[in-house]
N, C-alpha and C positions, 0 to 999 in steps of 0.2 A: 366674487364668483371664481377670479380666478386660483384666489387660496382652496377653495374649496375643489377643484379640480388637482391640483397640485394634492393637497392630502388624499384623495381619494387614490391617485396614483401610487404615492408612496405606501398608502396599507397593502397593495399590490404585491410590493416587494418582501413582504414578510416569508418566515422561511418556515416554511411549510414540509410535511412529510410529502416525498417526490414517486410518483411511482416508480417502476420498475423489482427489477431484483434485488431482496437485502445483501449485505455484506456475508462473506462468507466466511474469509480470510478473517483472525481475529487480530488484537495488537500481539498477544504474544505472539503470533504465529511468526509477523513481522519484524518484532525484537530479536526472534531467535537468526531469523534470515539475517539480520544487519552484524548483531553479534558472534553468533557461532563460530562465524571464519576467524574473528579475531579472537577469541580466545582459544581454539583450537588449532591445530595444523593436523594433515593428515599425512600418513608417513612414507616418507620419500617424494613429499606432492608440494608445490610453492603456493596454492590456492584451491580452493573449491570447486570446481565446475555449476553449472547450476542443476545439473540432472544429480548430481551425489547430495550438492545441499535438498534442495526437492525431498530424497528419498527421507533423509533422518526429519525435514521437520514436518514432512507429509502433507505437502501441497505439489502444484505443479510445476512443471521447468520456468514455464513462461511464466508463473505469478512471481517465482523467483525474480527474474526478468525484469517483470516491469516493475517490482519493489525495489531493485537495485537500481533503474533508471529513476526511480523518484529520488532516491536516496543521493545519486550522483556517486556510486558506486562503481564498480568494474570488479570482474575477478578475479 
C-alpha cells in the first residue's frame, strides 16, 4: 500500500502546462540583451544603459533588468 501511495504522488509531479501568461520575451530577444553590449560600444559611452539597450531591441527597461539579473550581469 505504501508503494502504491508513494507512486501516485510522484505522477503528481509530472510537468504539466501551468497556467497563467505565456512568454513574451523570445530567446533572441534575450541573446541580443546579453550580447549587443558586447559586441558594440556606443560612442563616447563605456556601456549601455538599460533604457538605450530596451529601445534598439524593443522590449522594456525592466525586462532589460531582470535579464541582466538572471545573467549576473551589470551595465
Amino acid at each position: 500500500m505504501a508503494s502504491r501511495f508513494l507512486r501516485e504522488r510522484l505522477d503528481g509531479l509530472a510537468d504539466e502546462p501551468r497556467p497563467g501568461v505565456s512568454r513574451t520575451i523570445t530567446d533572441a530577444q534575450v541573446k541580443c540583451v546579453v550580447v549587443h553590449p558586447l559586441k558594440e560600444t556606443r560612442a563616447g559611452e563605456m556601456h549601455w544603459s538599460k533604457r538605450e539597450l530596451a529601445k534598439v531591441v524593443g522590449i522594456s527597461p525592466a525586462s532589460v533588468l531582470r535579464i541582466w539579473h538572471a545573467f549576473g550581469l551589470q551595465p
